[in-house]
C-alpha positions in Angstrom: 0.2 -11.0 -6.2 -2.1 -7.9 -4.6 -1.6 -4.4 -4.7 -1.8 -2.4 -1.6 -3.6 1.3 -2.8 -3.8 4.0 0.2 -4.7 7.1 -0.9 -3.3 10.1 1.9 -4.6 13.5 2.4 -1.6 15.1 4.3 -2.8 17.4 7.0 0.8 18.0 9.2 3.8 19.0 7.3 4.5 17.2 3.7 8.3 16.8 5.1 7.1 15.3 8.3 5.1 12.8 6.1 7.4 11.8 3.7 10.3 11.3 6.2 7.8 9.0 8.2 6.3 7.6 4.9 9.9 6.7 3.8 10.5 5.0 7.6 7.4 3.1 7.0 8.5 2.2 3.8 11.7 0.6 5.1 10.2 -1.6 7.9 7.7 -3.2 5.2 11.2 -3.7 2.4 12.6 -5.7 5.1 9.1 -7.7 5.8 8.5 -11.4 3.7 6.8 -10.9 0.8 7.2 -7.3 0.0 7.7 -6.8 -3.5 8.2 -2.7 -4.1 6.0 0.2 -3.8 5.7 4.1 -5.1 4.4 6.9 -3.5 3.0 9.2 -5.7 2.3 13.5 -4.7 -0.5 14.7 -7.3 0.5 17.1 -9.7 -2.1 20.1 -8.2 -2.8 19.1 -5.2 0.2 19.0 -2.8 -1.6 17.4 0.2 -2.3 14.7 -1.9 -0.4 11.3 -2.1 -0.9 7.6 -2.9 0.8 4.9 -2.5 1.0 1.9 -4.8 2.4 -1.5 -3.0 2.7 -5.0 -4.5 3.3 -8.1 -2.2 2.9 -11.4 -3.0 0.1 -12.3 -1.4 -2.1 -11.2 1.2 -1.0 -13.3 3.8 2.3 -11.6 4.1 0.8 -8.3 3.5 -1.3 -8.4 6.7 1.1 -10.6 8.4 3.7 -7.0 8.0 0.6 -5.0 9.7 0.0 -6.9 12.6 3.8 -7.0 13.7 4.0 -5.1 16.9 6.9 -2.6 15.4 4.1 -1.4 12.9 1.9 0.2 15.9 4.2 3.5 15.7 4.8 3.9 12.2 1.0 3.6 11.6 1.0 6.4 14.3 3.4 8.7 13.1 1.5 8.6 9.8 -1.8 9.0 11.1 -0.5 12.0 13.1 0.3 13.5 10.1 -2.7 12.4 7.5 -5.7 10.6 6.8 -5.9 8.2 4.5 -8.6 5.5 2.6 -6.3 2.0 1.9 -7.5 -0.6 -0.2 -6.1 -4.3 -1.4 -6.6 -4.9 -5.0 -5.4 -8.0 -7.3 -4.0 -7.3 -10.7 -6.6 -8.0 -14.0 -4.8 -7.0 -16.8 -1.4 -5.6 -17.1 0.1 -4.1 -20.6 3.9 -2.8 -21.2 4.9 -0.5 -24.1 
């Protein structure tokens, strides 16, 4: 398992982004080895957004990016944002 962390700094309209984001986010549900994501808005600061993504491995993860229908969804949300992604694997994990 990884998790996918890409932190966004909205610069276009937030409803621009968010539609895009949630087109984005349907391409990747449909990839192999997708597992769920959230996108998260901070509390205070309404241009900021991160989004948490868990696939089963990195393989599939990168496998999703370099597909050829990824080239305008990566546009559309660069056009609206910058953003600083990361790939993390899990340590420790605790449940209430």
């Amino acid at each position: 398992m990884i998790t996918f962390i890409n932190r966004f700094t909205v610069t276009g309209p937030a409803e621009q982004f968010e539609q895009a984001f949630d087109e984005t986010s349907a391409f990747f549900a449909a990839q192999p080895g997708f597992v769920r994501h959230r996108l998260m808005r901070h509390t205070q600061d309404p241009a900021a957004y991160v989004n948490v993504a868990e696939w089963q491995d990195e393989e599939s993860f990168r496998t999703a990016l370099d597909r050829p229908e990824f080239t305008a969804h990566r546009a559309a949300l660069r056009a609206l944002s910058t953003s600083e992604p990361n790939l993390y694997v899990p340590l420790y994990e605790r449940s209430a």
